[in-house]
N, C-alpha and C positions, 0 to 999 in steps of 0.2 A: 351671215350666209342666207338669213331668209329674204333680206331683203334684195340682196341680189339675185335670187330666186323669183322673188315677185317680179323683179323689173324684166327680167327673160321673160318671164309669162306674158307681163303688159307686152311686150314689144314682140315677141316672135310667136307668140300660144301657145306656148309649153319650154319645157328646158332641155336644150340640146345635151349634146356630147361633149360640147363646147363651146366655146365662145367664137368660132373660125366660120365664114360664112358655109362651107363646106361641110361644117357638123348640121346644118339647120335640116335638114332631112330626119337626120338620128336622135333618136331620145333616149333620157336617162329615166327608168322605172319610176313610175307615178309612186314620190316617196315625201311630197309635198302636204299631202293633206297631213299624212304621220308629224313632220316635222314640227309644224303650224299646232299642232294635240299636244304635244311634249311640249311646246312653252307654253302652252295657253292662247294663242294670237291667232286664232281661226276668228272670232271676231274683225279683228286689223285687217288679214287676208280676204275679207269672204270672196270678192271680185275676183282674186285673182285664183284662187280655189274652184270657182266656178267655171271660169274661163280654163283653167287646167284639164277641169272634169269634160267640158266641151271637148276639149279633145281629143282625150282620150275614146270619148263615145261617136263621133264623126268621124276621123282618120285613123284610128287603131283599133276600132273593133270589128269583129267577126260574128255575124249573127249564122248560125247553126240550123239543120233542119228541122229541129224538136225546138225552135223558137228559142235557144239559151245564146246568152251573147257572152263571148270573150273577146278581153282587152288583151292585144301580144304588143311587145316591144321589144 
């Protein structure tokens, strides 16, 4: 599963709803870096961990008046 995770990340920057070009808009809850902890393979991951986190902070965040930022999905 992770690995199929990474490969969505390499190729689309993040992990849809699904695999249907029509999910590539929608995202599934940044629950990758958790995953990648729970085996130990954040090491293996780190690219695509990063490339995750890019996204999450470029196209899913909201920055606030008081300077705080939220990620919504």
């Amino acid at each position: 599963m992770l690995e199929n995770f990474a490969y969505l990340i390499r190729t689309v920057g993040h992990i849809p709803n699904g695999n249907r070009y029509y999910y590539e808009g929608r995202s599934q809850p940044p629950f990758f870096s958790l995953m990648t902890e729970l085996t130990s393979k954040t090491d293996k991951y780190k690219d695509e961990l990063e490339k995750e986190y890019q996204f999450w902070m470029n196209k899913r965040s909201i920055k606030l008046d008081d300077g705080s930022i939220l990620n919504r999905y």
